[in-house]
VMD Tcl script that builds the backbone (N, CA, C; Angstrom):
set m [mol new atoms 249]
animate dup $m
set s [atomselect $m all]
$s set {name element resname resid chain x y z} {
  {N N UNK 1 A -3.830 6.680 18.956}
  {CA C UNK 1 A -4.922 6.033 18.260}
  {C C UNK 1 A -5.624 5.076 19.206}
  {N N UNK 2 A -6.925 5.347 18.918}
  {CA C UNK 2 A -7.847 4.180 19.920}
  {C C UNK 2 A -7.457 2.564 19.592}
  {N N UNK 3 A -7.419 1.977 20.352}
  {CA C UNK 3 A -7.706 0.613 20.326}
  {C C UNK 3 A -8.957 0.042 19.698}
  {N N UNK 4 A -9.265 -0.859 18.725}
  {CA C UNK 4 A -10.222 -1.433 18.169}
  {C C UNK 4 A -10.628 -0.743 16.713}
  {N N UNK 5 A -10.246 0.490 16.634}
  {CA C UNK 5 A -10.385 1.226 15.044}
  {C C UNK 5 A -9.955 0.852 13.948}
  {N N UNK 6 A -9.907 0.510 13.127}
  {CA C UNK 6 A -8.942 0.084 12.050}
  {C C UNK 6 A -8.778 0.993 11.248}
  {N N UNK 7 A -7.341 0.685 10.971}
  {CA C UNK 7 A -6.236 1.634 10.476}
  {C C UNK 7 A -6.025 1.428 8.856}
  {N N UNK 8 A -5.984 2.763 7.922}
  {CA C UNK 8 A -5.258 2.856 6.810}
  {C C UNK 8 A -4.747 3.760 6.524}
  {N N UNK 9 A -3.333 3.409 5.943}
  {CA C UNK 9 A -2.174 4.087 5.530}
  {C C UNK 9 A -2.710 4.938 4.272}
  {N N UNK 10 A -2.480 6.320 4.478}
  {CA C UNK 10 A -2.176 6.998 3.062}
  {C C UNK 10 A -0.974 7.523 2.823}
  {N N UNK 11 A -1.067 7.897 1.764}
  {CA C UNK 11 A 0.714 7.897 1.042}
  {C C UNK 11 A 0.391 8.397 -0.380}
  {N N UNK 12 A 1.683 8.922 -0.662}
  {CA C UNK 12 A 1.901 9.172 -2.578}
  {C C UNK 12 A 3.556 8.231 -2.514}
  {N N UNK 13 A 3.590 7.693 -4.074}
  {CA C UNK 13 A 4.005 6.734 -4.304}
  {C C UNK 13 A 4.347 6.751 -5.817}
  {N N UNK 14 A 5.801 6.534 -6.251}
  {CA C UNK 14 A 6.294 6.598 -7.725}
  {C C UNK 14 A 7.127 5.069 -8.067}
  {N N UNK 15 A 6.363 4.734 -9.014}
  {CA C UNK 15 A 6.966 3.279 -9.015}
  {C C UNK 15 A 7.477 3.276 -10.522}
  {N N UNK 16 A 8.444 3.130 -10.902}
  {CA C UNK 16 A 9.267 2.953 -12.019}
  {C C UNK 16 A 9.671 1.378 -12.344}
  {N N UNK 17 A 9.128 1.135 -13.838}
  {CA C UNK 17 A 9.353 -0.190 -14.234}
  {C C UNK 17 A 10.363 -0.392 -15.018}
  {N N UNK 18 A 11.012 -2.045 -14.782}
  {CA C UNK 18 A 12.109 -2.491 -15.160}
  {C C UNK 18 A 12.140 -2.141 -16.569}
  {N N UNK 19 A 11.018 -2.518 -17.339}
  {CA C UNK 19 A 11.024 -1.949 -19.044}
  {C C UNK 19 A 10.883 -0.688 -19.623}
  {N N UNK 20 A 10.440 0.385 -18.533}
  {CA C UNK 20 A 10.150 1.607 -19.042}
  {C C UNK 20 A 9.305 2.310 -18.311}
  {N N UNK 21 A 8.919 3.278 -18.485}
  {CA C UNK 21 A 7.951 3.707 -18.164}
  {C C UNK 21 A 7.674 4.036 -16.562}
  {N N UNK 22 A 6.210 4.690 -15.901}
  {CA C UNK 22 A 6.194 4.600 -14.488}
  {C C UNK 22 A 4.699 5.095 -13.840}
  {N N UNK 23 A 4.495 4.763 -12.962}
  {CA C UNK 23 A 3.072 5.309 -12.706}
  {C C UNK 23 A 3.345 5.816 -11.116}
  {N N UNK 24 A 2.451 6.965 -10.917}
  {CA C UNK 24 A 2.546 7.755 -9.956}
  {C C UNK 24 A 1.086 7.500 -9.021}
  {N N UNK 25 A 0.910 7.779 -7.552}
  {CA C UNK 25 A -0.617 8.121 -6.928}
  {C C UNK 25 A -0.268 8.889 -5.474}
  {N N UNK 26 A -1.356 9.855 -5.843}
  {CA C UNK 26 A -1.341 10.878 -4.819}
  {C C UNK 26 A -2.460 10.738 -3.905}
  {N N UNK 27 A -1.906 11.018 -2.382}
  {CA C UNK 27 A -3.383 10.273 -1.287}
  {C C UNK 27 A -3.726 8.614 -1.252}
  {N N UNK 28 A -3.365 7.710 -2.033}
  {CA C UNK 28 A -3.542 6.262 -2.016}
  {C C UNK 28 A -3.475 5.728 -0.898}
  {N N UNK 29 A -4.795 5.182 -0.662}
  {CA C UNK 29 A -5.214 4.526 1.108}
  {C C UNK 29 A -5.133 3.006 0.904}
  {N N UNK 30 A -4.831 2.356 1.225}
  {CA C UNK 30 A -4.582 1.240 1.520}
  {C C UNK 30 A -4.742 0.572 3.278}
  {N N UNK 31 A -6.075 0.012 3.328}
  {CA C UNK 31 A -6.308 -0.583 4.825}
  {C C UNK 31 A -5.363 -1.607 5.621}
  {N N UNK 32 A -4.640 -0.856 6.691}
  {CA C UNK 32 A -3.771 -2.004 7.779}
  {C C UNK 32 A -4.230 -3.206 8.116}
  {N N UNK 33 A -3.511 -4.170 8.092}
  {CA C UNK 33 A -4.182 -5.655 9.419}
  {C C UNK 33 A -4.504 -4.872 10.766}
  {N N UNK 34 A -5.360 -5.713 11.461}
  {CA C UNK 34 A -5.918 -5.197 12.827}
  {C C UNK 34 A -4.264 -5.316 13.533}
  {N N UNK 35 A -4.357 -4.854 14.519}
  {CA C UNK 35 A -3.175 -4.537 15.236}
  {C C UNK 35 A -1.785 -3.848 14.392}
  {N N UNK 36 A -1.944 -3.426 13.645}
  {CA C UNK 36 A -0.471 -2.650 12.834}
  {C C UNK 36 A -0.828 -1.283 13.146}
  {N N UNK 37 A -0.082 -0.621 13.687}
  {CA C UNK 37 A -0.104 0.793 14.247}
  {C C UNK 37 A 0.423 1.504 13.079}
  {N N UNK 38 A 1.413 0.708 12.451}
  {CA C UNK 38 A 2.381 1.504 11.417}
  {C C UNK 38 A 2.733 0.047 9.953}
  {N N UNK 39 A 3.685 0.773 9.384}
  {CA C UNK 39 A 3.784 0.208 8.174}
  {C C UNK 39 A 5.380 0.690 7.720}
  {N N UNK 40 A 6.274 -0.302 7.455}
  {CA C UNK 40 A 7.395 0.727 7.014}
  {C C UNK 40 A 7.440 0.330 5.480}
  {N N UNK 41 A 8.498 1.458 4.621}
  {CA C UNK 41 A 7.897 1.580 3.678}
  {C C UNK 41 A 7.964 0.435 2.314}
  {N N UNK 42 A 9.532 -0.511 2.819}
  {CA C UNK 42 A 9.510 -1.909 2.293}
  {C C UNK 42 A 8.373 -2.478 2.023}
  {N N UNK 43 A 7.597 -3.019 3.462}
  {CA C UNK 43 A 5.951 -3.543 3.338}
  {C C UNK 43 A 4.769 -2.973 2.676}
  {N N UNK 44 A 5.225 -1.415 2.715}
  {CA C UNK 44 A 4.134 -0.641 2.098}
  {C C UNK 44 A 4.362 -1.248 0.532}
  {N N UNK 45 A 5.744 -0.398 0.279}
  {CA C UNK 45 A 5.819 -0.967 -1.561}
  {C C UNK 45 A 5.336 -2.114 -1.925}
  {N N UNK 46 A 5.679 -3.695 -0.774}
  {CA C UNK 46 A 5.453 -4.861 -1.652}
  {C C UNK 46 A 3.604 -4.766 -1.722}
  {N N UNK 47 A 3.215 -4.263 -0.916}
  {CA C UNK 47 A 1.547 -4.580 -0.844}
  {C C UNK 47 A 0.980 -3.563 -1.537}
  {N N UNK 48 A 1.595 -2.475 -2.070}
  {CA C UNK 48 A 0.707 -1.657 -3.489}
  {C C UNK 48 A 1.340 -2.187 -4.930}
  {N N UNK 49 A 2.434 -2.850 -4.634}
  {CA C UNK 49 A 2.965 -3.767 -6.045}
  {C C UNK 49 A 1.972 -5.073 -5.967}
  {N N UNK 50 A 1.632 -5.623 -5.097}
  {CA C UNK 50 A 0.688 -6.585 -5.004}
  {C C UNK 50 A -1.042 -6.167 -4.886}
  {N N UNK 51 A -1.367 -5.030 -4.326}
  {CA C UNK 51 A -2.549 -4.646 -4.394}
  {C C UNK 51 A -2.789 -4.588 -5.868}
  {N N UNK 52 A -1.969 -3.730 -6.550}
  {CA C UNK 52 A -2.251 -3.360 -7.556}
  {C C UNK 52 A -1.488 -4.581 -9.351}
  {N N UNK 53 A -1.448 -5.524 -8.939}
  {CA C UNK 53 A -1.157 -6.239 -9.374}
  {C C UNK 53 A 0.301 -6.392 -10.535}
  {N N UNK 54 A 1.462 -5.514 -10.562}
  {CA C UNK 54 A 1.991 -5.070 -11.344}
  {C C UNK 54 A 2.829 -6.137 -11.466}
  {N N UNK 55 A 3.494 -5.848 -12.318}
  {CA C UNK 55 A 4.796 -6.937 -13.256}
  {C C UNK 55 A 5.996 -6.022 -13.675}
  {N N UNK 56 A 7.097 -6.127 -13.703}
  {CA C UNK 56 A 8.338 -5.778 -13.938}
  {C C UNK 56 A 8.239 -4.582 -13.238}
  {N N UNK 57 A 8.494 -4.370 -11.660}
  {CA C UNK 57 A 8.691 -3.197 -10.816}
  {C C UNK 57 A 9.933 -2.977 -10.753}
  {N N UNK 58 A 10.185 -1.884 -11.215}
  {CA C UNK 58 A 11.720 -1.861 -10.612}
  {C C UNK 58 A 11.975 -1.082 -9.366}
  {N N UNK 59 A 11.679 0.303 -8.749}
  {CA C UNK 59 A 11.729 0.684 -7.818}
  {C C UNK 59 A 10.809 1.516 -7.481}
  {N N UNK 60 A 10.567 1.445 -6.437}
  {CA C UNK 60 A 8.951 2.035 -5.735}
  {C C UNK 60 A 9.553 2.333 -4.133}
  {N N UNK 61 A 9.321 3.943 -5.056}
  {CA C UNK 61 A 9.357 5.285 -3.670}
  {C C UNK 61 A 8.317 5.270 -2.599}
  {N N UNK 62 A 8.097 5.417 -2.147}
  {CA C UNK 62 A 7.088 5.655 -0.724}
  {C C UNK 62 A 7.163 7.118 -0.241}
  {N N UNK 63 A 5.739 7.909 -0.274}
  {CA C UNK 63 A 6.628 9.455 -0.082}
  {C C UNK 63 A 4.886 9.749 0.591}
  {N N UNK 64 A 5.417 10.674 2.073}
  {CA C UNK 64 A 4.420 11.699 2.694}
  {C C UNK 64 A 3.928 10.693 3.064}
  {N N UNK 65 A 4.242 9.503 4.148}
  {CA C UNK 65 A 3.390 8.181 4.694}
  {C C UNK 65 A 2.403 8.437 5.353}
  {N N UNK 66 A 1.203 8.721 6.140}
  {CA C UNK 66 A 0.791 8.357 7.226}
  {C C UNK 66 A -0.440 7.499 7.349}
  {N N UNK 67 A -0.589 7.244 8.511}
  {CA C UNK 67 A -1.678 6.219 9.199}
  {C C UNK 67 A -2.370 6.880 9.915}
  {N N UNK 68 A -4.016 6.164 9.805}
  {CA C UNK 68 A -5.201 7.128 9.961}
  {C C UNK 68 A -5.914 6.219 10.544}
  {N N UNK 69 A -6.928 6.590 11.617}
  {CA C UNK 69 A -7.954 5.675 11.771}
  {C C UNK 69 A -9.213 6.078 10.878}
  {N N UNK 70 A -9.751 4.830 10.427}
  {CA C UNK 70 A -10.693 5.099 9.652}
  {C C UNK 70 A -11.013 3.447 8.760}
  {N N UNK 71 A -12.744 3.653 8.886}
  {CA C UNK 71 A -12.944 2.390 8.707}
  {C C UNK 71 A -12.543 2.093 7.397}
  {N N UNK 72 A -12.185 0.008 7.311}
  {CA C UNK 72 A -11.533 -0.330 6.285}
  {C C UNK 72 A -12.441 -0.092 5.185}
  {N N UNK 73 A -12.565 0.062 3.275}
  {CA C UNK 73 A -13.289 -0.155 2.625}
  {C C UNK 73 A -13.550 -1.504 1.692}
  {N N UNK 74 A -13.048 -2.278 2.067}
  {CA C UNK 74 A -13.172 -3.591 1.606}
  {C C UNK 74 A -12.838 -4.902 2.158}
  {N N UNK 75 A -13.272 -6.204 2.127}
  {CA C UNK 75 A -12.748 -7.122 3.191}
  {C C UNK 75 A -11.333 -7.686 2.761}
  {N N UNK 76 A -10.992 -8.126 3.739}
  {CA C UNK 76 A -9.315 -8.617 3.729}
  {C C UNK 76 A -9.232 -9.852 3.073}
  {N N UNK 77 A -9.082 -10.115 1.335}
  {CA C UNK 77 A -9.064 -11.514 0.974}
  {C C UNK 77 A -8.019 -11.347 0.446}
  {N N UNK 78 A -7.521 -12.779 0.502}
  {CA C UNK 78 A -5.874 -12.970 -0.140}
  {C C UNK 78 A -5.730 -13.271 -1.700}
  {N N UNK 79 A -4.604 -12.604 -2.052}
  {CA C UNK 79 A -4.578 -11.831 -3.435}
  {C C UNK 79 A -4.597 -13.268 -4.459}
  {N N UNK 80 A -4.845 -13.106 -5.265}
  {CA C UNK 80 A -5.140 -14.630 -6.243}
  {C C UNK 80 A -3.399 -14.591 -6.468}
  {N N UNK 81 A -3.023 -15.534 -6.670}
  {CA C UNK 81 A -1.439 -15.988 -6.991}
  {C C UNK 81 A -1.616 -15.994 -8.417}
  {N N UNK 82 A -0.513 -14.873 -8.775}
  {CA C UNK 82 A -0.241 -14.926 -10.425}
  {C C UNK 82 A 1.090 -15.816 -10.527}
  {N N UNK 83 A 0.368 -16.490 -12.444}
  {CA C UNK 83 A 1.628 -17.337 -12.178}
  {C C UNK 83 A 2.217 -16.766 -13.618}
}
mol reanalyze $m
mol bondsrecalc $m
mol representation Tube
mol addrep $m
């Protein structure tokens, strides 16, 4: 990968909640920080449990990872703190 491109991860992803239930996504891109070549899949889970704002996660698969260059689609702001 070139230097200076910015990078996002796509992936499919099954996240099963502590109360029930579960939601699935197939192809889900999610844009890297500048300099992250890669992503393992710990970091991946906490930042689509946090992208996507969820509550009672219980376990979240990470499946078919990869990283792409390709420009980001939105700017990098930090997630509002739920309380």
């Amino acid at each position: 990968m070139s230097a200076g491109l910015e990078r996002r991860v796509v992936f499919d992803f099954e996240i099963d909640f502590s109360n029930g239930g579960g939601l699935q996504g197939q192809g889900f891109r999610l844009d890297l920080d500048s300099g992250d070549s890669d992503i393992d899949e710990a970091a991946l889970a906490e930042c689509i449990v946090r992208d996507l704002r969820l509550l009672m996660v219980g376990e979240v698969r990470i499946l078919r990872k990869r990283v792409i260059e390709e420009p980001h689609k939105r700017r990098v702001t930090a997630a509002p703190e739920l309380s």
